[in-house]
C-alpha positions in Angstrom: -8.3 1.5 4.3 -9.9 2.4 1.3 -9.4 0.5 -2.2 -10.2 2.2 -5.3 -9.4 1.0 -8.6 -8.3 3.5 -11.3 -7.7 1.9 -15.1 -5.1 3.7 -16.5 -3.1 3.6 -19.8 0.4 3.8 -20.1 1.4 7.4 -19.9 -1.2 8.5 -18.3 -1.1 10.8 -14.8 -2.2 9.0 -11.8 -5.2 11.1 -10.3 -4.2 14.3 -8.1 -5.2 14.1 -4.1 -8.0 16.4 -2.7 -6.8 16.2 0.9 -8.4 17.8 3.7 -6.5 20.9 5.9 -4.0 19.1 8.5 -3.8 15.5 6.2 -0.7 14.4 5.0 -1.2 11.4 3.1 1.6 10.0 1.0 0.7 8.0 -1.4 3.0 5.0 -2.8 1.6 2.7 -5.7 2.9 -0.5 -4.4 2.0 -4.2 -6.1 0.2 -6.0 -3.3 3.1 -8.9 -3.7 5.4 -6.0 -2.1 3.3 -4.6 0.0 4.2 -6.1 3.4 8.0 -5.5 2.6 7.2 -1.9 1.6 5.6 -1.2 4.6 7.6 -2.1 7.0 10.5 -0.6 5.6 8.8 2.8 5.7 7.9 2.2 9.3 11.7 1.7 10.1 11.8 5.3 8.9 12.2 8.8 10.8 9.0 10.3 11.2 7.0 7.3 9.1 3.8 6.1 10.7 2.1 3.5 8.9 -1.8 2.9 9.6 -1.8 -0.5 11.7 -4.8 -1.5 10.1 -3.1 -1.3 6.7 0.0 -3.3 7.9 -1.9 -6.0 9.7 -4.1 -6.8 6.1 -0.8 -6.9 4.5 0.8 -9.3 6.8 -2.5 -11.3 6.7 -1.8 -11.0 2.7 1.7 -11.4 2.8 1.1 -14.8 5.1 -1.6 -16.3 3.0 0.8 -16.1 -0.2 3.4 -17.9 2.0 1.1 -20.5 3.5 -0.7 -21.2 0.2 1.7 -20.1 -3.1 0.4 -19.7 -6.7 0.7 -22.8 -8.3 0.1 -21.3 -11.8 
C-alpha cells in the first residue's frame, strides 16, 4: 500500500496514472471513515479483487474507530 498525499484546490484534476504494461489499477478516492465499507462492497463484486493487505489496515482502522470513537 502506498499513501501519498496530493493538496488540491477545489476544481482541480486529480493527478493522471502512469501504470506499468499489464496493471490495472482502479483508483477510488475514498474518506478513510468509508473505507472498510467501500471495500468490501467492491469485493462482493464480479471480477473485483481487493489487495488483502489494504482490506486488513482498513478493518484494523475501521475497528479502532469503533473500539475508541472521537469524542470531539
Amino acid at each position: 500500500m502506498v499513501t501519498i498525499e496530493v493538496n488540491l484546490k477545489e476544481g482541480d484534476e486529480e493527478p493522471e496514472q502512469h501504470l506499468d504494461d499489464g496493471e490495472h489499477i482502479e483508483r477510488r478516492v475514498v474518506p478513510l471513515s468509508e473505507l472498510y465499507d467501500t471495500l468490501t462492497a467492491l469485493s462482493k463484486e464480479k471480477d473485483k479483487i481487493v489487495d488483502a493487505r489494504l482490506y486488513h489496515w482498513a478493518l484494523g482502522l475501521h475497528w479502532s474507530q469503533r473500539i475508541f470513537p472521537n469524542k470531539d
